[in-house]
C-alpha positions as CSV (number, residue, x, y, z in Angstrom):
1,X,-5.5,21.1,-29.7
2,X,-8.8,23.1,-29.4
3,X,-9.9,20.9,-32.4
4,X,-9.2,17.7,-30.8
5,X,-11.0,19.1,-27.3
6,X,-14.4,20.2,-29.1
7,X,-14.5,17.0,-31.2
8,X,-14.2,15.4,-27.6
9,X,-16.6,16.8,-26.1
10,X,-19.2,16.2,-29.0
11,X,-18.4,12.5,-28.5
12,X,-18.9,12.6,-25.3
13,X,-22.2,14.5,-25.3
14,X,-23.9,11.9,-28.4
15,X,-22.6,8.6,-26.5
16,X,-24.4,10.0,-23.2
17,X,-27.3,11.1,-25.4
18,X,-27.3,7.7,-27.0
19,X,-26.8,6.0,-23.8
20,X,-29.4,8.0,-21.6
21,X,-32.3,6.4,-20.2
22,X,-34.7,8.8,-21.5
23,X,-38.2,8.5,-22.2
24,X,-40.7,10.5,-24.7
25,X,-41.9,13.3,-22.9
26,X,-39.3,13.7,-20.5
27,X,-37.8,17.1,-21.4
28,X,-35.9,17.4,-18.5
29,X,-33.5,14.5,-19.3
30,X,-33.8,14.7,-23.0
31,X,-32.4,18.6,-23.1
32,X,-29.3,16.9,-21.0
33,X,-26.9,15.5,-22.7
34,X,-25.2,14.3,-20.0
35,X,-28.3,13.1,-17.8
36,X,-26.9,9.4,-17.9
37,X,-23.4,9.7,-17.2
38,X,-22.9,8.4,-13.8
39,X,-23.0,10.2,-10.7
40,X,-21.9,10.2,-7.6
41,X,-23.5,8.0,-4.4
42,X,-23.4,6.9,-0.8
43,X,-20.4,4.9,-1.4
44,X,-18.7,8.2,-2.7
45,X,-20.1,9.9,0.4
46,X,-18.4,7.7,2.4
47,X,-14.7,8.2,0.6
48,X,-15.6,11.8,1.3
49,X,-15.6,11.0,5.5
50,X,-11.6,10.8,4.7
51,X,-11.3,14.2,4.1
52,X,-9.2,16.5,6.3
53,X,-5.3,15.7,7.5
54,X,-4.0,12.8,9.5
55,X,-1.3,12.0,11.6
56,X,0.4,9.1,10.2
57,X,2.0,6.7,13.2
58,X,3.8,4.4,10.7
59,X,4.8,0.1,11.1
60,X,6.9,-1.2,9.1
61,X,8.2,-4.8,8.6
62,X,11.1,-5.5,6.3
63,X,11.4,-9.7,7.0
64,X,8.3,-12.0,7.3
65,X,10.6,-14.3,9.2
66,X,11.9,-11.7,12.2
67,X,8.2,-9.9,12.7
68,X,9.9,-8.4,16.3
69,X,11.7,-6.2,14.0
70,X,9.9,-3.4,13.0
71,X,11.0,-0.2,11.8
72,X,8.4,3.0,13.0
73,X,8.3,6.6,11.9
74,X,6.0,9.1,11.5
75,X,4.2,11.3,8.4
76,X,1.2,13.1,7.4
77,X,-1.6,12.6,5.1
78,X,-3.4,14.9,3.7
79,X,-6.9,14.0,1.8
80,X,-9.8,15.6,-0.6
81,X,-12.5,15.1,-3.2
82,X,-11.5,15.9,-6.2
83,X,-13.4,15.8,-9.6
84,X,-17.0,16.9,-8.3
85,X,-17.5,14.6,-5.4
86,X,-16.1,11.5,-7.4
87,X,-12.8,10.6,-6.1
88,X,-10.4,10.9,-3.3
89,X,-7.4,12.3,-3.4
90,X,-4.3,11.4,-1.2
91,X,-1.0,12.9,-0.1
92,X,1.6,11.4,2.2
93,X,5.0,13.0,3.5
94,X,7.1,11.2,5.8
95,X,10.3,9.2,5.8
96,X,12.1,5.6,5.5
97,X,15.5,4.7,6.6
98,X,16.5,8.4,7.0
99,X,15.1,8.8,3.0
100,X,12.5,11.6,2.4
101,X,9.5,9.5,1.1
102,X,5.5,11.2,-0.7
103,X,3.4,9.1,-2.4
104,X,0.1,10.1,-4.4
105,X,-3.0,8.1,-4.4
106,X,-6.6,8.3,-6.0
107,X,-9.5,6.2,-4.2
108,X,-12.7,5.8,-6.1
109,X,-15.9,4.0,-6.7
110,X,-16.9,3.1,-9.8
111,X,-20.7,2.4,-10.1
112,X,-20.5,-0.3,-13.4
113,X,-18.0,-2.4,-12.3
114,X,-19.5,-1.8,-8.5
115,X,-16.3,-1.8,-7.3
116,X,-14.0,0.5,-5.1
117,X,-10.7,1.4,-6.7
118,X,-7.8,1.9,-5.5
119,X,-4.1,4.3,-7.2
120,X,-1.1,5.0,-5.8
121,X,2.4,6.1,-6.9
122,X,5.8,7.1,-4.7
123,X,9.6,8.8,-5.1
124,X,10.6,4.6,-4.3
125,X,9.2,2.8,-7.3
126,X,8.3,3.2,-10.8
127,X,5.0,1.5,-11.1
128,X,1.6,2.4,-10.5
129,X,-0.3,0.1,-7.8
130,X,-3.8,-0.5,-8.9
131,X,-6.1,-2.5,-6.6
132,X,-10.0,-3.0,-6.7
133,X,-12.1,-3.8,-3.9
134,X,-15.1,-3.6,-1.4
135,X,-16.5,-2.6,1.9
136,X,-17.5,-4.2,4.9
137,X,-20.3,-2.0,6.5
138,X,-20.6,-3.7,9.4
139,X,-16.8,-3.7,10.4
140,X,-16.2,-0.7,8.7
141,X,-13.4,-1.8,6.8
142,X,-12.3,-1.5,3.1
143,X,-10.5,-4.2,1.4
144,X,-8.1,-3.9,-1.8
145,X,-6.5,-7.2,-4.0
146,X,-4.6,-7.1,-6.6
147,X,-0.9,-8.1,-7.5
148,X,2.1,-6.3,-8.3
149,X,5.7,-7.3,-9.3
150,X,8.2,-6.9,-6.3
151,X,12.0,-7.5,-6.4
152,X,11.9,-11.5,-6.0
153,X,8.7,-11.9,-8.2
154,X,5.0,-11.5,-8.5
155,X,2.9,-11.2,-5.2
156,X,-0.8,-10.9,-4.0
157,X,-1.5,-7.9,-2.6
158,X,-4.0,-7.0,0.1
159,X,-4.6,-3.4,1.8
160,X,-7.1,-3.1,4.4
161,X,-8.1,0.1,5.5
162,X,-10.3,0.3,9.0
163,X,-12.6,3.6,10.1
164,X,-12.5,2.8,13.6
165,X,-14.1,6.5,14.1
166,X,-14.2,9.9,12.9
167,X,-11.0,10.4,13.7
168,X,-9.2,7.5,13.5
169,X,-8.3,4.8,10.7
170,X,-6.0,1.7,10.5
171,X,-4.6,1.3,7.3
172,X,-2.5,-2.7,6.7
173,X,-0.6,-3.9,4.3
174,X,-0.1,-7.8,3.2
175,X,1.7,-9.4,0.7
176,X,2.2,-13.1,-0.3
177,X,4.4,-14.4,-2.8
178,X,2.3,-16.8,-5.7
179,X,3.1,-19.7,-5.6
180,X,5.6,-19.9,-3.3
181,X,4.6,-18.7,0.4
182,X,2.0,-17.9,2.8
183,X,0.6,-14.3,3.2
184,X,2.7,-11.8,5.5
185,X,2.2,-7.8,7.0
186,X,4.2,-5.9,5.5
187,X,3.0,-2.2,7.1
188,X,1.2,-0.6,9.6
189,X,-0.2,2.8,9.5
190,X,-2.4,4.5,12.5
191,X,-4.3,7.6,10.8
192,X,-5.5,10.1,14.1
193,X,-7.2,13.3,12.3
194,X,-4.8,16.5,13.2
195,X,-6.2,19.7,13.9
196,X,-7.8,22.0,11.1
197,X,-4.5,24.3,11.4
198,X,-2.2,21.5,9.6
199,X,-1.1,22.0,6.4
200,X,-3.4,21.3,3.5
201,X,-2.8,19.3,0.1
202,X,-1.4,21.0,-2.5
């Protein structure tokens, strides 16, 4: 195992070396092996504004065709930067239809593809959601697509995720069937930041 970890590591260090934007002369840089791996930005500054713990006031709609009916509960989240500044880490307790419910989630930005990115997982599936996406500065809002595979077939997915403030963010969920349907909401979630005092993530 130690084998595997140094030979690794040596890989890592010659393709950043070979990869490095150095110049002759530059010591600096070329004593740095790692001097052109990327690093993080402003748009990783601005995942790190979602730090801290949030109330969770949670909207949920079951059938596109009945929107009156809506089922509301309540949860926490619980956020930090993980991995040096690079990524954002999530954690969410609550519950569904009387069903204990956490779900893990990673929020990055990757600076080739130039592209937010987007992880989750939860106790009530067995896939991993992966969504890409961008952000609007001047409405402050993130936007995820992608597509996943949901009990009657293959949809297009859309999150939106809206920093009204400081302390507050709108998180919504869409979902439209390909092929065979128009776009519908499928959750709500109003994120108020709780006091300091709340319980971290683990």
């Amino acid at each position: 195992m130690k084998t595997r970890i140094v030979c690794f590591t040596v890989a890592l260090a010659i393709f950043a070396a070979l990869n490095s934007p150095m110049r002759a002369g530059d010591k600096g840089k070329k004593d740095d092996p790692l001097a052109g791996m990327p690093k993080p930005g402003p748009e990783h500054k601005l995942l790190a504004k979602g730090e801290g713990t949030w109330n969770a006031d949670v909207k949920m709609w079951m059938d596109p065709t009945e929107p009156s009916k809506v089922a509301e509960s309540k949860g926490l989240m619980t956020r930090k930067m993980i991995m040096d500044g690079r990524f954002l880490q999530e954690k969410f307790t609550g519950e569904f239809f009387g069903q204990k419910f956490h779900g893990k989630g990673v929020l990055g930005y990757d600076v080739n593809k130039k592209k937010y990115l987007m992880t989750w997982i939860d106790n009530f599936d067995t896939s991993i959601m992966m969504n890409e996406g961008s952000y609007d500065a001047g409405k402050k809002t993130f936007t995820f697509t992608g597509e996943e595979n949901g009990p009657k077939g293959k949809m297009k997915t859309r999150d939106v995720i809206r920093m009204v403030n400081d302390n507050e963010q709108i998180f919504e969920m869409y979902r439209e069937p390909i092929g065979a349907g128009k776009e519908f909401k499928v959750m709500e979630i109003r994120y108020t930041r709780a006091p300091e005092k709340t319980k971290k993530i683990e």
